[in-house]
C-alpha positions in Angstrom: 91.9 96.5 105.1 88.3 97.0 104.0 85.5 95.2 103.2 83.2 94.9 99.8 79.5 95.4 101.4 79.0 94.1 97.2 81.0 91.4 94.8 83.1 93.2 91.8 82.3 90.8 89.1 84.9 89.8 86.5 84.1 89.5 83.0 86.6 88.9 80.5 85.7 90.8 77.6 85.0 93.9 79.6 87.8 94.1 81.7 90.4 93.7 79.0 89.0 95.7 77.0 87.0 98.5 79.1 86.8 100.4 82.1 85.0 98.2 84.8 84.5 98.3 88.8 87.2 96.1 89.6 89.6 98.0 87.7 88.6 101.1 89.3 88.7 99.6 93.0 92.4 98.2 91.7 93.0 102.0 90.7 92.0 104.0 93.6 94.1 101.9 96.0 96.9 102.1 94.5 96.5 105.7 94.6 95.7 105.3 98.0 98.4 103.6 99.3 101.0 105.7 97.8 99.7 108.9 99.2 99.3 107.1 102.5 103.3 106.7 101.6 103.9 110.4 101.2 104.0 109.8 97.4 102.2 112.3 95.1 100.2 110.7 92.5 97.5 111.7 90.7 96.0 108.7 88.7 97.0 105.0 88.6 96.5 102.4 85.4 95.7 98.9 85.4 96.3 96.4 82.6 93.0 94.8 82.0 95.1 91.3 81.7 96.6 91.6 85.1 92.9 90.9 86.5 92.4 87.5 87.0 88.9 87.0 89.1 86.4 88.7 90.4 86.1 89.5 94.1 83.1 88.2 96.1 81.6 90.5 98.9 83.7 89.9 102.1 86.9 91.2 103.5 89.3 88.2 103.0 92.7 88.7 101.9 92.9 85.8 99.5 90.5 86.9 97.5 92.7 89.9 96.9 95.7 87.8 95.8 93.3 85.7 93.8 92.5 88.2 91.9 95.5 90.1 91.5 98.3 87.3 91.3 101.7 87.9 91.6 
């Protein structure tokens, strides 16, 4: 697990609607952990919607699930 040394702020009208920091952290581990799953990928997508909260700097895991709920 890492840690955010910075928050990745949440803002509803840009998220849903453009690319933003959170969505590209979302993104890029994704694509992580399927290669670190022996799965070629090239590129990931996130629906804007699917972001719920921002992430404040820390390493805590519910956060994460904050965030990202199921």
């Amino acid at each position: 697990m890492g840690v955010s040394s910075d928050k990745f702020e949440f803002k509803n009208n840009i998220t849903r609607y453009q690319e933003s920091a959170i969505g590209n952290l979302v993104c890029d581990s994704v694509v992580g952990y399927l290669k670190d799953c022996n799965i070629s990928v090239d590129f990931a997508m996130m629906n804007g919607g699917g972001i719920r909260f921002g992430l404040p700097k820390g390493d805590k895991k519910e956060h994460i699930l904050t965030a990202l709920p199921k």
